[in-house]
C-alpha positions in Angstrom: 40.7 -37.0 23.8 44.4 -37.7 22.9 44.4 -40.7 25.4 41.3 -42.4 23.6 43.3 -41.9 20.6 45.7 -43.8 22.0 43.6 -46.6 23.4 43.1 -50.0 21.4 39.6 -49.2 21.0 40.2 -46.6 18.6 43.0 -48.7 16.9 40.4 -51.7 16.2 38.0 -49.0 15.7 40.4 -47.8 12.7 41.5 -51.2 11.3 37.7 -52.6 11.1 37.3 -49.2 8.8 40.2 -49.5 6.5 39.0 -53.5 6.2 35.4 -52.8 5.3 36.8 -50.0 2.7 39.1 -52.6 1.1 36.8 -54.9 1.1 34.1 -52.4 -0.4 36.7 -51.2 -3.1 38.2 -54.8 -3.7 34.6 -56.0 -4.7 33.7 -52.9 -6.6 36.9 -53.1 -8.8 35.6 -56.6 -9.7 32.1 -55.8 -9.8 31.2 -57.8 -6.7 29.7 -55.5 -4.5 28.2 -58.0 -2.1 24.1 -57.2 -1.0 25.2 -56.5 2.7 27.6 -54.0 2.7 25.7 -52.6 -0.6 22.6 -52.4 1.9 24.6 -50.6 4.4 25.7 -47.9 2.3 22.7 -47.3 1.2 21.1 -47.0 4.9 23.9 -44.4 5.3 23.4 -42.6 2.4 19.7 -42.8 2.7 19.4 -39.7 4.7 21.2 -37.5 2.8 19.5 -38.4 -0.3 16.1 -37.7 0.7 17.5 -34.3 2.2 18.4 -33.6 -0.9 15.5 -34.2 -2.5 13.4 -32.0 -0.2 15.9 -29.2 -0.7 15.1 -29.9 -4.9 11.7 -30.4 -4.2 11.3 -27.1 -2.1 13.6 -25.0 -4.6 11.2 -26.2 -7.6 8.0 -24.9 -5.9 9.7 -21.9 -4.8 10.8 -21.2 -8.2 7.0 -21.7 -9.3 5.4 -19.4 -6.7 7.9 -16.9 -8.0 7.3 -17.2 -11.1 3.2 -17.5 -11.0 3.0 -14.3 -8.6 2.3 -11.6 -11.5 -0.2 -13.6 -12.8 -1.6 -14.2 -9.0 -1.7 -10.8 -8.5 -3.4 -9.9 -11.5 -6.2 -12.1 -11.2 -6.7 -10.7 -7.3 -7.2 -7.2 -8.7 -9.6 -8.1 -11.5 -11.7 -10.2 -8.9 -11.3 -7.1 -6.3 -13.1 -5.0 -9.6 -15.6 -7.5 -10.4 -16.7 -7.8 -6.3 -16.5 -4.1 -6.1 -19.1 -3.7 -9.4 -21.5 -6.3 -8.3 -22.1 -4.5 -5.0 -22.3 -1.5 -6.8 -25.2 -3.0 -8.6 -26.7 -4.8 -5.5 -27.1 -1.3 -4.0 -28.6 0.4 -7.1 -30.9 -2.8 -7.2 -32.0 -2.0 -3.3 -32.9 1.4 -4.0 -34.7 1.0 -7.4 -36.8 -1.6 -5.8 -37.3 0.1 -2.4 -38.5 3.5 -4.5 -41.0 0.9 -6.9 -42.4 -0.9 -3.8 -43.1 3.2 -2.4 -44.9 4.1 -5.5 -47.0 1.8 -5.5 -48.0 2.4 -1.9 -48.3 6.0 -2.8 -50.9 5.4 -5.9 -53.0 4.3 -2.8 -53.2 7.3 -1.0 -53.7 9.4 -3.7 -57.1 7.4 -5.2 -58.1 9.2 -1.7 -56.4 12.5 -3.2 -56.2 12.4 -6.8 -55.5 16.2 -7.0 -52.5 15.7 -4.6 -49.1 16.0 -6.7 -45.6 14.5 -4.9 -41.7 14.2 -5.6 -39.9 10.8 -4.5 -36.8 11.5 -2.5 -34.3 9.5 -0.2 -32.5 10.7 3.1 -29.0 12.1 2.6 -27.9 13.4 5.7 -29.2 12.9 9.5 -27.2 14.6 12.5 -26.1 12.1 15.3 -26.8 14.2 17.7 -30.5 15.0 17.3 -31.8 12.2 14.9 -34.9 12.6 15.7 -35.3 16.6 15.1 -34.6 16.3 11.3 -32.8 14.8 8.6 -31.9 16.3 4.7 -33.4 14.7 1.4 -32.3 14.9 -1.8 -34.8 16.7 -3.3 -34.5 21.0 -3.5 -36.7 23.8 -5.5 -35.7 22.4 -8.6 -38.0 19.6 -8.1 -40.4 21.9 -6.9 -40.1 21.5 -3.0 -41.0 24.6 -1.0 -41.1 25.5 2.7 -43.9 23.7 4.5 -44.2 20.8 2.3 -45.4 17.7 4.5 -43.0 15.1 4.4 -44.8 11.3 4.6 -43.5 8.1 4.4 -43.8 5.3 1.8 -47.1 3.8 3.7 -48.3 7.2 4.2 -47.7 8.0 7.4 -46.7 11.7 8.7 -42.8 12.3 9.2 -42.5 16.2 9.1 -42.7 19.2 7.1 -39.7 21.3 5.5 -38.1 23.9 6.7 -35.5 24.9 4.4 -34.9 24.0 0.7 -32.5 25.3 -1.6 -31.7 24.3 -5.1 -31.2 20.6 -4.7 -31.6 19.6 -1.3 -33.9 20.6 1.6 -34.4 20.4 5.5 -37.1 18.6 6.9 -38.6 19.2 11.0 -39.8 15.4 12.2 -42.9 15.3 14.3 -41.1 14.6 17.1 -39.4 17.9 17.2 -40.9 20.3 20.0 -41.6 23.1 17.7 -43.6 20.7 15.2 -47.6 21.7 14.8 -50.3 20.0 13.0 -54.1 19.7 13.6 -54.5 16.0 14.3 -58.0 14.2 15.4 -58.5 11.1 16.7 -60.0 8.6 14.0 -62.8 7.0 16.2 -63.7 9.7 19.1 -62.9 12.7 16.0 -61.6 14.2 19.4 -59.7 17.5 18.2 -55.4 18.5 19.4 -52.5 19.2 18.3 -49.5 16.7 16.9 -46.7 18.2 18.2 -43.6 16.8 19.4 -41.9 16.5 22.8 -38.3 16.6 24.8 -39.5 13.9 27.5 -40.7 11.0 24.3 -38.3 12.1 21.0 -35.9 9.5 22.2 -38.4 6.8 21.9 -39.5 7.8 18.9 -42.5 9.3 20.1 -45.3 12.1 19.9 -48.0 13.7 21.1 -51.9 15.1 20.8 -52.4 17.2 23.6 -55.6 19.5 24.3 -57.5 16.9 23.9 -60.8 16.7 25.6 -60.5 16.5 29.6 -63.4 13.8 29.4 -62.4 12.3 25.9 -63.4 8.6 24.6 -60.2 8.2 23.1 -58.0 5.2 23.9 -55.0 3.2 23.7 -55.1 1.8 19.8 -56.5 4.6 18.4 -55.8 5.8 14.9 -54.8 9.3 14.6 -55.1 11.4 11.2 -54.6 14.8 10.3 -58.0 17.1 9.7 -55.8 19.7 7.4 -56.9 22.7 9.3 -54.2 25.6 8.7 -53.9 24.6 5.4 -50.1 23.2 5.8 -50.8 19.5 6.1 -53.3 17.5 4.0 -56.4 16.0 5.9 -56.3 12.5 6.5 -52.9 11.9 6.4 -51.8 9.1 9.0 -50.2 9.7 12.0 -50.1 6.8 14.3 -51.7 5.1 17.1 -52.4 6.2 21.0 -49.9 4.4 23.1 -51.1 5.7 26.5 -53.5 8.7 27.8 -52.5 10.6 30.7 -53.4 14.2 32.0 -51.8 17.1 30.9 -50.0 19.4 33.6 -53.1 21.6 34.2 -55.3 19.2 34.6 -57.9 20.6 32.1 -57.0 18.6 29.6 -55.6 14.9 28.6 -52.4 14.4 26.7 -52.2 11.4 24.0 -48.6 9.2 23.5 -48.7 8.9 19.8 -46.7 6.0 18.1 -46.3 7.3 14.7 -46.5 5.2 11.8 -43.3 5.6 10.8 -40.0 6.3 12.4 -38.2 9.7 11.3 -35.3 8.4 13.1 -34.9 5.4 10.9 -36.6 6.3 7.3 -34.8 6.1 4.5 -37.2 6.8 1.6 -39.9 9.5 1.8 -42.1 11.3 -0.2 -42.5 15.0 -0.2 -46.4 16.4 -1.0 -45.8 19.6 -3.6 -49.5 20.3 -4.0 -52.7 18.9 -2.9 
């Protein structure tokens, strides 16, 4: 480095400088900057100018952000409050117009049954592990549930009967659980059983008529109803349709797959008979 110093590169280097700076403040004590080396200041100052100005520019909307961030942060929460209330509403608008549409379903089945009295009630609690043995309503003895109520579904198909019910809540057995009974008869054939559930079809979401006849008419499609023998169950209540027909272990009698109406692993609004 010291030998380029040295070199009369550098010195030319340094008297071309010194030159252009005289010239520069020779012109500029008389006012005669000329355009050319006015230009080529500028080009060199250029740069740092519009660095600057970024920096400025940057600071300034910093400074804005900083400032506006209360008032962003305030307006986030009350639309959080407002989102969070309409949803509120949305669901209470779900279930008021899910209960309407069952009520009106409901003043159909009971034209059949005028003397038939029910309570409205939604599903509150199912257990994971056996969905399709039960599930708890909202509904207890307060609203004048009682052990061995049936339990129907807003089109009026069977789901189950209660098995427990306290003050405001009760228990209800599906018809796919294995202990479930109910006299059932098949619509077309009026071939007699019993609707019971089953270990080998609750999965599927499925029942069973068995006894039925060895030599029965019955067939796939078939409606099945209830014929309120036992007194527990209402007649004529609907159950579902024969899926398949196949012969019971013994052999002296046939076995119907039931596809219930509706699904007591799925249901969300029921209707529980108090009196018929």
């Amino acid at each position: 480095m010291k030998d380029f110093f040295d070199t009369w590169k550098f010195k030319i280097l340094i008297a071309i400088a010194v030159f252009l700076v005289g010239i520069m403040a020779y012109a500029g004590a008389n006012g005669r900057l000329t355009a050319a080396p006015q230009e080529l200041l500028s080009v060199a100052v250029a740069p740092f100018q519009r660095a600057a100005a970024a920096v400025s520019s940057g600071v300034a909307s910093l400074w804005e952000n900083y400032a506006n961030i209360d008032a962003i942060l305030e307006e986030n929460q009350q639309l959080s409050e407002e989102n969070a209330s309409l949803r509120s509403r949305m669901v209470d608008y779900d279930k008021l117009k899910a209960e309407n549409e069952a009520y009106k379903a409901l003043a159909n089945i009971q034209e059949q049954h005028p003397e038939m009295s029910y309570t409205s009630s939604f599903v509150i609690g199912r257990d994971p592990l056996d969905s399709f043995w039960g599930f708890t309503l909202d509904r207890g003895t307060l609203d004048g549930v009682a052990v061995n109520d049936a339990v129907i579904s807003d089109e009026g198909y069977l789901l189950g009967v209660v098995r427990e019910a306290d003050i405001t809540s009760c228990k209800v057995m599906t018809i796919l659980h294995p202990s479930f009974n109910a006299a059932g008869v098949v619509s077309r054939t009026r071939d007699n059983g019993i609707i019971t559930g089953s270990a080998d079809y609750a999965a599927d979401g499925l029942c069973i008529l068995s006894n039925l006849a060895r030599s029965t008419l019955s067939r796939e499609g078939d409606q099945v109803i209830t014929t309120g023998l036992g007194g527990v169950f209402p007649p004529d209540v609907l159950v579902g349709v024969i899926k398949e027909l196949t012969p019971e272990a013994s052999g002296k009698s046939t076995l119907a797959v039931i596809q219930p109406g509706a699904d007591p692993r799925t249901v969300r609004h029921v209707f529980i008979i108090t009196n018929y």
